[in-house]
PDB file as gemmi writes it, atoms N, CA and C in Angstrom:
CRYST1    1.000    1.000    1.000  90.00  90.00  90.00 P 1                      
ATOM      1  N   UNK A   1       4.799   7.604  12.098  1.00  0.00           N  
ATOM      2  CA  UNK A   1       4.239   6.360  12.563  1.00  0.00           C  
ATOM      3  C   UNK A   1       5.388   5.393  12.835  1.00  0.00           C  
ATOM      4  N   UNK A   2       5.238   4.765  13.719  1.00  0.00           N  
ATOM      5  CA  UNK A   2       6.526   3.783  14.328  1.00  0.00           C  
ATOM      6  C   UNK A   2       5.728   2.193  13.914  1.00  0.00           C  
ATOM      7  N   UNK A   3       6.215   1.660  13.031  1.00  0.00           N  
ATOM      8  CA  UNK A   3       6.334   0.301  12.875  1.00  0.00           C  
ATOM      9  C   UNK A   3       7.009  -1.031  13.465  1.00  0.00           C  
ATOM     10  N   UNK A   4       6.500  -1.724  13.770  1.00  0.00           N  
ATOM     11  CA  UNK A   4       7.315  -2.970  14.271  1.00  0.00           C  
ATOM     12  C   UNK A   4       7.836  -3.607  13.389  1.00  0.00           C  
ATOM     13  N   UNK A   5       9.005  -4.266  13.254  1.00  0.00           N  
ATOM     14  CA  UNK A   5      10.120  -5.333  12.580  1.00  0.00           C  
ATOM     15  C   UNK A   5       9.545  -5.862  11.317  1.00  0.00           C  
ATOM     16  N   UNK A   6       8.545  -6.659  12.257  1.00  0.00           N  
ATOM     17  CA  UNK A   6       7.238  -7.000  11.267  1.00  0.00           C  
ATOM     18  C   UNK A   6       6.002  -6.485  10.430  1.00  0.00           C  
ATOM     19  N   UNK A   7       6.058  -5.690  11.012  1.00  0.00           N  
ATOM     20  CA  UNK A   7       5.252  -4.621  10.234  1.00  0.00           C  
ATOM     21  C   UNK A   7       5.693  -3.788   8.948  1.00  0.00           C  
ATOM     22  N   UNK A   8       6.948  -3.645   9.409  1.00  0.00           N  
ATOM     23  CA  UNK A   8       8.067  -3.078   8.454  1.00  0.00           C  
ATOM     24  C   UNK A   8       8.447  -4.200   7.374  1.00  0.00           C  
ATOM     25  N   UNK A   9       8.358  -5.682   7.611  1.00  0.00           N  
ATOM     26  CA  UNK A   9       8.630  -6.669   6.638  1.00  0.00           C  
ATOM     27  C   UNK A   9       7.755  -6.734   5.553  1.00  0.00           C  
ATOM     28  N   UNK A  10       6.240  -6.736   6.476  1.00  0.00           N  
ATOM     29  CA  UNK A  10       5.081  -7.200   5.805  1.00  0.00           C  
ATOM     30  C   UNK A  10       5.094  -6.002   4.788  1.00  0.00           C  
ATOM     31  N   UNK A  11       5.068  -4.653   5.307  1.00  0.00           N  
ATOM     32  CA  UNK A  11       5.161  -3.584   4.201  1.00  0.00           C  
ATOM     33  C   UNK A  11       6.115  -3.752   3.015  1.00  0.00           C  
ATOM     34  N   UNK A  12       7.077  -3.827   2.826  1.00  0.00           N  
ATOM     35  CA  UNK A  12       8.214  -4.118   1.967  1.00  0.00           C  
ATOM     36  C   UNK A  12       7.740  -4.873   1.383  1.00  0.00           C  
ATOM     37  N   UNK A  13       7.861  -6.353   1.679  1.00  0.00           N  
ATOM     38  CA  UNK A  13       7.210  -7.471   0.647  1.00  0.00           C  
ATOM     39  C   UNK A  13       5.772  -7.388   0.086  1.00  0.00           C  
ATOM     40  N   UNK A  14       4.725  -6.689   0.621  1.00  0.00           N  
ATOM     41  CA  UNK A  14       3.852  -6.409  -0.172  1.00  0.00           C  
ATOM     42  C   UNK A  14       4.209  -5.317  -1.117  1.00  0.00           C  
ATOM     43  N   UNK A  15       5.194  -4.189  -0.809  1.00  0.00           N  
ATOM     44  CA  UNK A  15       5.041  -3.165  -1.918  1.00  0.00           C  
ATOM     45  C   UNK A  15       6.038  -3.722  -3.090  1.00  0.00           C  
ATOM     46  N   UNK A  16       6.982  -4.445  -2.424  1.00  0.00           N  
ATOM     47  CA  UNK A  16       7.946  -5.275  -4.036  1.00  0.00           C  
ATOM     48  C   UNK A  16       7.035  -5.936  -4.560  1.00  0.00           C  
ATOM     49  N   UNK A  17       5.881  -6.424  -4.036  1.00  0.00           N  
ATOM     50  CA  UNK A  17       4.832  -7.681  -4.919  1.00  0.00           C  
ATOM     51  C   UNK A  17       4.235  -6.730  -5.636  1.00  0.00           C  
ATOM     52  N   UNK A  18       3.842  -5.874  -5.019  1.00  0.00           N  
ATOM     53  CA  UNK A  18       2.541  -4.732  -5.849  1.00  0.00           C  
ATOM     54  C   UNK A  18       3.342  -3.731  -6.932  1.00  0.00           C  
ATOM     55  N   UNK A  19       4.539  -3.779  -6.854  1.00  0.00           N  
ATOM     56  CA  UNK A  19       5.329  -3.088  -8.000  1.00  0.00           C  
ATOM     57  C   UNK A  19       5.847  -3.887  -9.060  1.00  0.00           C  
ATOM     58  N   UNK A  20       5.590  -5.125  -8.716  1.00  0.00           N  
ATOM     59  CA  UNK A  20       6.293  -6.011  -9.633  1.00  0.00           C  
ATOM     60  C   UNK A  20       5.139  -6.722 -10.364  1.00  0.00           C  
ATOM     61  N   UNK A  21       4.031  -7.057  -9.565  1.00  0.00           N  
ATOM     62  CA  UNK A  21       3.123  -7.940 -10.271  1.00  0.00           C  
ATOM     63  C   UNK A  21       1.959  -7.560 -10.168  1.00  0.00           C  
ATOM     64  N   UNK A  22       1.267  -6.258  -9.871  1.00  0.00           N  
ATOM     65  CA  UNK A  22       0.520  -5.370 -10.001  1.00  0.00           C  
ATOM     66  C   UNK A  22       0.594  -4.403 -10.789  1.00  0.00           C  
ATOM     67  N   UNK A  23       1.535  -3.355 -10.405  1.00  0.00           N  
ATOM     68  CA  UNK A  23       1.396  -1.903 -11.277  1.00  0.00           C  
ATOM     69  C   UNK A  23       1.375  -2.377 -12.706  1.00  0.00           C  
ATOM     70  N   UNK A  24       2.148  -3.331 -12.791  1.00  0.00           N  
ATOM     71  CA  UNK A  24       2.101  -2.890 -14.707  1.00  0.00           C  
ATOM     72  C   UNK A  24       0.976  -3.507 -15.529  1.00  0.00           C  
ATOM     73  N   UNK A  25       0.134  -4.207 -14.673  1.00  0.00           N  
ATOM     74  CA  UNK A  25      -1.005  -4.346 -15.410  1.00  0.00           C  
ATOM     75  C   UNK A  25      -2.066  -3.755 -14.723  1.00  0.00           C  
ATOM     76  N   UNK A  26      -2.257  -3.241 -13.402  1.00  0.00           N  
ATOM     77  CA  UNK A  26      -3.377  -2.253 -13.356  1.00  0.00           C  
ATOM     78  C   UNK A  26      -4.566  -1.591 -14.167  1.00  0.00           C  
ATOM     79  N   UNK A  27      -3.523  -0.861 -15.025  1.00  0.00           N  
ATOM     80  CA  UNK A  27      -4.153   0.023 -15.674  1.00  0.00           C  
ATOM     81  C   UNK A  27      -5.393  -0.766 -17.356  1.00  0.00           C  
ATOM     82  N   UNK A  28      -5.139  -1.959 -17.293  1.00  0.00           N  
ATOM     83  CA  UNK A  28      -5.288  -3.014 -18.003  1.00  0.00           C  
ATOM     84  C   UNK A  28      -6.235  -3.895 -17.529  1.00  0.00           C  
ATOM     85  N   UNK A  29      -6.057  -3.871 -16.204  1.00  0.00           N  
ATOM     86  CA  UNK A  29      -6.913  -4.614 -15.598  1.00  0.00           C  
ATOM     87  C   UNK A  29      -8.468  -3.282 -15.279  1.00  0.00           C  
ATOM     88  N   UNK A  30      -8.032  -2.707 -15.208  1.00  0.00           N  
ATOM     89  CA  UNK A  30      -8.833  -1.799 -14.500  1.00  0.00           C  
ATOM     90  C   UNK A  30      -9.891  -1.380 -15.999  1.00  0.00           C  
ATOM     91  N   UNK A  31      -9.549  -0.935 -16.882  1.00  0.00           N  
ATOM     92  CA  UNK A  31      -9.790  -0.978 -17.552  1.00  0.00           C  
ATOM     93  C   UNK A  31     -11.147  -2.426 -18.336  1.00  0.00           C  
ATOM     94  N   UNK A  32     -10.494  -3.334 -18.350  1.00  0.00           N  
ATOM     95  CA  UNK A  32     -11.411  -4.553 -18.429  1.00  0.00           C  
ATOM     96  C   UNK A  32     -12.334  -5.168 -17.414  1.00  0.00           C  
ATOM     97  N   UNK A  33     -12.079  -4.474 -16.372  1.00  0.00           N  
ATOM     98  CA  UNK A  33     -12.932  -4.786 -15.185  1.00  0.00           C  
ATOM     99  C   UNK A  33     -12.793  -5.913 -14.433  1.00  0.00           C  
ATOM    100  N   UNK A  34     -11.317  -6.844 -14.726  1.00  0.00           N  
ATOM    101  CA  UNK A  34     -10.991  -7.800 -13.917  1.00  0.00           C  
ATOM    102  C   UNK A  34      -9.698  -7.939 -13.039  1.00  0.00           C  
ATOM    103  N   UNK A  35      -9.567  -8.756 -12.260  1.00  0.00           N  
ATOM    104  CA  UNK A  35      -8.453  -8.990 -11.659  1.00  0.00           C  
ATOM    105  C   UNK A  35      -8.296 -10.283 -11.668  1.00  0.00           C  
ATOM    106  N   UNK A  36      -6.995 -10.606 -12.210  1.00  0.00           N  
ATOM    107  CA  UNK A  36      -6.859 -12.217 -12.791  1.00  0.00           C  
ATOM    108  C   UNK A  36      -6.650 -13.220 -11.474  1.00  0.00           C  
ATOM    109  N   UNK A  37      -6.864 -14.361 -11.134  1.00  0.00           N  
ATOM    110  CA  UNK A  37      -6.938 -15.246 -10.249  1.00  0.00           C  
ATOM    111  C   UNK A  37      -5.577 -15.764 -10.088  1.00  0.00           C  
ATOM    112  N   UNK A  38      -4.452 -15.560 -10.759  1.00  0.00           N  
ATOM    113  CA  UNK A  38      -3.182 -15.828 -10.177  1.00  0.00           C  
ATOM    114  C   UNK A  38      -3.104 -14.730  -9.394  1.00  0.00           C  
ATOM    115  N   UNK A  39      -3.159 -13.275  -9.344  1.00  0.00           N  
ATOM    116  CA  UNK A  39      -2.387 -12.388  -8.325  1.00  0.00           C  
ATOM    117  C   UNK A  39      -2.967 -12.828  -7.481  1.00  0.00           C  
ATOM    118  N   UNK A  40      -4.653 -13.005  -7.222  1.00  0.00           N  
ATOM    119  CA  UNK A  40      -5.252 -13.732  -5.681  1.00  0.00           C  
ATOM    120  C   UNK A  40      -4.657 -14.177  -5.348  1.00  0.00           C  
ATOM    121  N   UNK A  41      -3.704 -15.675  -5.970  1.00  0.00           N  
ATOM    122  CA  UNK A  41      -3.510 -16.806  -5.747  1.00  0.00           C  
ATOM    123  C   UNK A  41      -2.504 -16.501  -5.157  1.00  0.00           C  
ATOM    124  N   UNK A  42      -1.784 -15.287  -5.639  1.00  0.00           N  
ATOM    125  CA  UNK A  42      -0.197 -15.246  -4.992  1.00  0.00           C  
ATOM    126  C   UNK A  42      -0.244 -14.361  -3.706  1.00  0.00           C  
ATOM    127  N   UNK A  43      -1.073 -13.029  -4.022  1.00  0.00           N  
ATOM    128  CA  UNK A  43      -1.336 -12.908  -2.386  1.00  0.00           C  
ATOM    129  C   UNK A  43      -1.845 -13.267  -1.439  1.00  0.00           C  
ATOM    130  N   UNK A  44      -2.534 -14.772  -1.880  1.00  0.00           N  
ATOM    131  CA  UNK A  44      -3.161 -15.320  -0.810  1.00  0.00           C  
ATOM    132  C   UNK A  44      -1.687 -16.151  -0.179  1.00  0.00           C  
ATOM    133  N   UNK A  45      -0.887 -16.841  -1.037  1.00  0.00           N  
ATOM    134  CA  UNK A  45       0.557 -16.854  -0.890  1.00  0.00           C  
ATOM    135  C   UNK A  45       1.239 -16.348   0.012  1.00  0.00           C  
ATOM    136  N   UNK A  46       1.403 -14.999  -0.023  1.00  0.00           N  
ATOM    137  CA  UNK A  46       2.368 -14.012   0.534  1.00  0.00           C  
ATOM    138  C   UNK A  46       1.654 -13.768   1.741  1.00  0.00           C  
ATOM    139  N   UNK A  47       0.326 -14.354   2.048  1.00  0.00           N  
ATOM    140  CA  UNK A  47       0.019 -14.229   3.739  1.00  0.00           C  
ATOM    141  C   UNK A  47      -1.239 -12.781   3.768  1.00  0.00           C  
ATOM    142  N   UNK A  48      -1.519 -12.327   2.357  1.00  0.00           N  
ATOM    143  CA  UNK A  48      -2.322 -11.147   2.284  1.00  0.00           C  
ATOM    144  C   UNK A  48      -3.434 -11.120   2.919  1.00  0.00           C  
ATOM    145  N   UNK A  49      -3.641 -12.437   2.458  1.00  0.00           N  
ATOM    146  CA  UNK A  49      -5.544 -13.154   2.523  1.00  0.00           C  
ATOM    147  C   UNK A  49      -5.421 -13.639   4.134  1.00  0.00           C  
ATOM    148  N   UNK A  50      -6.900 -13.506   4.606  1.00  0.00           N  
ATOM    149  CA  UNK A  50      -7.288 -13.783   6.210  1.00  0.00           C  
ATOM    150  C   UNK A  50      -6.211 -13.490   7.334  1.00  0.00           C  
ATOM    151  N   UNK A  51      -5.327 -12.251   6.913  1.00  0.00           N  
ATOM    152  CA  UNK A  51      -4.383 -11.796   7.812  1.00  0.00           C  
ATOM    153  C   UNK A  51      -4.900 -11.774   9.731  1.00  0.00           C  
ATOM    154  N   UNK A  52      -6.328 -11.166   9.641  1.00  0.00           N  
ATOM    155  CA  UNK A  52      -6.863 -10.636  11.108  1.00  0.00           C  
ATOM    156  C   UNK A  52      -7.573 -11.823  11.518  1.00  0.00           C  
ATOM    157  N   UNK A  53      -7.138 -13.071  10.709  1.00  0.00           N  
ATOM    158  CA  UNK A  53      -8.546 -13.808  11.070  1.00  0.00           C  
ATOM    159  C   UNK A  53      -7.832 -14.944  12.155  1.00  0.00           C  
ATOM    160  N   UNK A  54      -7.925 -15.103  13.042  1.00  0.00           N  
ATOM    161  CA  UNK A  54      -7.467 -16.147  14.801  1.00  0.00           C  
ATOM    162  C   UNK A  54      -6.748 -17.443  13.499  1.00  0.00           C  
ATOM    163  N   UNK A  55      -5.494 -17.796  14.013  1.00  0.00           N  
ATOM    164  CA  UNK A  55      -4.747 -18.555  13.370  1.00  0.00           C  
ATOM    165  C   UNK A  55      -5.732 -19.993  13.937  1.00  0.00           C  
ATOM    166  N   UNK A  56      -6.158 -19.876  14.848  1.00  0.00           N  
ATOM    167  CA  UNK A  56      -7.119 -21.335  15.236  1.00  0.00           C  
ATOM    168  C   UNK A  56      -8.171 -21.245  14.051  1.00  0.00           C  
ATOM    169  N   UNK A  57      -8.472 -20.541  13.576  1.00  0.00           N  
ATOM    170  CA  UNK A  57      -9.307 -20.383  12.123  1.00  0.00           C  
ATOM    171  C   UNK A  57      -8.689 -20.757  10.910  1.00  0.00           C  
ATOM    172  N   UNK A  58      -7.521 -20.891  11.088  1.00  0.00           N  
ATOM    173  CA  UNK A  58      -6.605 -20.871   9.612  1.00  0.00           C  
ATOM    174  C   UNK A  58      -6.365 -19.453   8.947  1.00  0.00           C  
ATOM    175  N   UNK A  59      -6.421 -18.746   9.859  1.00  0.00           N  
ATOM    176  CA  UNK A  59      -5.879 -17.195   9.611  1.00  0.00           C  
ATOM    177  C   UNK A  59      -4.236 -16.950  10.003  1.00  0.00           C  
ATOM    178  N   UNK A  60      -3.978 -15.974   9.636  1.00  0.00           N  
ATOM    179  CA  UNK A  60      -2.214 -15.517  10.394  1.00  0.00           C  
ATOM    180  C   UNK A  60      -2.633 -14.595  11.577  1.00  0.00           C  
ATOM    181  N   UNK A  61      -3.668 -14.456  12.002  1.00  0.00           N  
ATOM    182  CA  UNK A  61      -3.591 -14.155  13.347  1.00  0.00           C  
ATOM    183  C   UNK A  61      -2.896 -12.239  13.731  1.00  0.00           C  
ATOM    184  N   UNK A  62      -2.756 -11.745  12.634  1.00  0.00           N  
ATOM    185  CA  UNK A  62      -2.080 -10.305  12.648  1.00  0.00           C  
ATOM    186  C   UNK A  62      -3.206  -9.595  13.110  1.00  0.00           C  
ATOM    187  N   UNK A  63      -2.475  -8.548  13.291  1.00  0.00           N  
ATOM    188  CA  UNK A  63      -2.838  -7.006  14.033  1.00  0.00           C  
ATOM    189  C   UNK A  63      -3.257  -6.454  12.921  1.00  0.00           C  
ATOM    190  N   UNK A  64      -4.504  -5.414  12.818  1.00  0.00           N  
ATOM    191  CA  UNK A  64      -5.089  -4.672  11.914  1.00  0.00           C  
ATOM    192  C   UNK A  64      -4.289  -3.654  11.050  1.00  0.00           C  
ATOM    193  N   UNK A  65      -2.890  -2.986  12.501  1.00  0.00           N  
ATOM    194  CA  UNK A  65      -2.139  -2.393  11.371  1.00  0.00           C  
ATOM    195  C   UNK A  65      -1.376  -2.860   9.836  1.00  0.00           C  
ATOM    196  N   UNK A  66      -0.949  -4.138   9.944  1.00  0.00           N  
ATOM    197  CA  UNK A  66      -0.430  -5.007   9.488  1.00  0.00           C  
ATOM    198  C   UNK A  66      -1.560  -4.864   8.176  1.00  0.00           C  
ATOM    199  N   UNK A  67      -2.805  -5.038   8.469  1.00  0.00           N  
ATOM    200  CA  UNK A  67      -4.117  -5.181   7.154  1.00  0.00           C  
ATOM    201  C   UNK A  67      -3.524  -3.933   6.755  1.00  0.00           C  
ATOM    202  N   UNK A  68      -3.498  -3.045   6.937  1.00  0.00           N  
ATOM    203  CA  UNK A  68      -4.276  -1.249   6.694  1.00  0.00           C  
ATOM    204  C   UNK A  68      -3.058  -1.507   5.977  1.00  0.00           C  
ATOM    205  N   UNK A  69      -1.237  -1.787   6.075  1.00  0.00           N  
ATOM    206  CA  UNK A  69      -0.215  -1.412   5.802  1.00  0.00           C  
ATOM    207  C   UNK A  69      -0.149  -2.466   4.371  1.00  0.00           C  
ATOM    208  N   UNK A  70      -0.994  -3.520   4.151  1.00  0.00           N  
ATOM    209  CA  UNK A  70      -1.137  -4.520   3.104  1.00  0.00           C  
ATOM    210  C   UNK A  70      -2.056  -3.828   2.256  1.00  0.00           C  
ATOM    211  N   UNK A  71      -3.133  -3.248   2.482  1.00  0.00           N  
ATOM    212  CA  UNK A  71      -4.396  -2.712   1.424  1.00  0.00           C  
ATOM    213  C   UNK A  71      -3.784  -1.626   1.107  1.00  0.00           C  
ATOM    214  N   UNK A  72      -2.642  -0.838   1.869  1.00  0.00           N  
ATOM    215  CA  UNK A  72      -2.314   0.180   1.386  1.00  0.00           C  
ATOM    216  C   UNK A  72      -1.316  -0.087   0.194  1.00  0.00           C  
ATOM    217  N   UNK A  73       0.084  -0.796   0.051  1.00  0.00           N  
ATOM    218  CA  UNK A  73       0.599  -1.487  -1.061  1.00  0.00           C  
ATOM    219  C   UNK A  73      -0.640  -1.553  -1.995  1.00  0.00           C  
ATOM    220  N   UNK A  74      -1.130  -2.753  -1.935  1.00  0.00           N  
ATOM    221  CA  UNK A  74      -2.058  -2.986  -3.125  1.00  0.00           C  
ATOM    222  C   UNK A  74      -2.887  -2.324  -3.484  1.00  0.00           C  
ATOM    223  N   UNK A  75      -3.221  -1.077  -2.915  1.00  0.00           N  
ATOM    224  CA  UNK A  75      -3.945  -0.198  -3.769  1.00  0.00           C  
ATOM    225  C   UNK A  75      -3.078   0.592  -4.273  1.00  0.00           C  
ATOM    226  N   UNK A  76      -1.412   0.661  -3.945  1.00  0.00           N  
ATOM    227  CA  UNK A  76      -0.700   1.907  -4.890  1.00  0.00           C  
ATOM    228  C   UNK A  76      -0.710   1.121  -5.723  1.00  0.00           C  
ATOM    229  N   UNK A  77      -0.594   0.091  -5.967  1.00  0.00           N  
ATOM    230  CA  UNK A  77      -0.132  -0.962  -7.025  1.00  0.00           C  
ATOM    231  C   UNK A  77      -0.972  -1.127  -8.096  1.00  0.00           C  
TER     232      UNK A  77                                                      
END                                                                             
């Protein structure tokens, strides 16, 4: 699969987020059945949240690969 610049960024910085402030409580979280409202808070931060949604919306306006390459991080995570 051939990635763009950006595509290649967005991947990276989501998988350093999801290795750093995901994996190690996963299994913890998963377990208790929650997901705490700071990681939201921070991937809503990092541009995670309303990626596909028209920046005239208050979205970032990205390409779907860009989603698929973000849900994919955070679910190894």
């Amino acid at each position: 699969m051939i990635l763009t610049q950006e595509q290649e960024m967005i991947r990276d910085s989501l998988r350093d987020f999801a290795q750093e402030r995901l994996a190690p409580f996963a299994g913890e979280w998963d377990r208790n059945h929650t997901f705490p409202a700071d990681a939201l808070r921070e991937l809503g931060e990092l541009g995670a949240l309303g990626m596909v949604v028209p920046e005239q919306w208050g979205g970032a306006g990205m390409d779907y690969m860009s989603l698929v390459l973000v849900i994919e991080e955070i679910a190894a995570g």
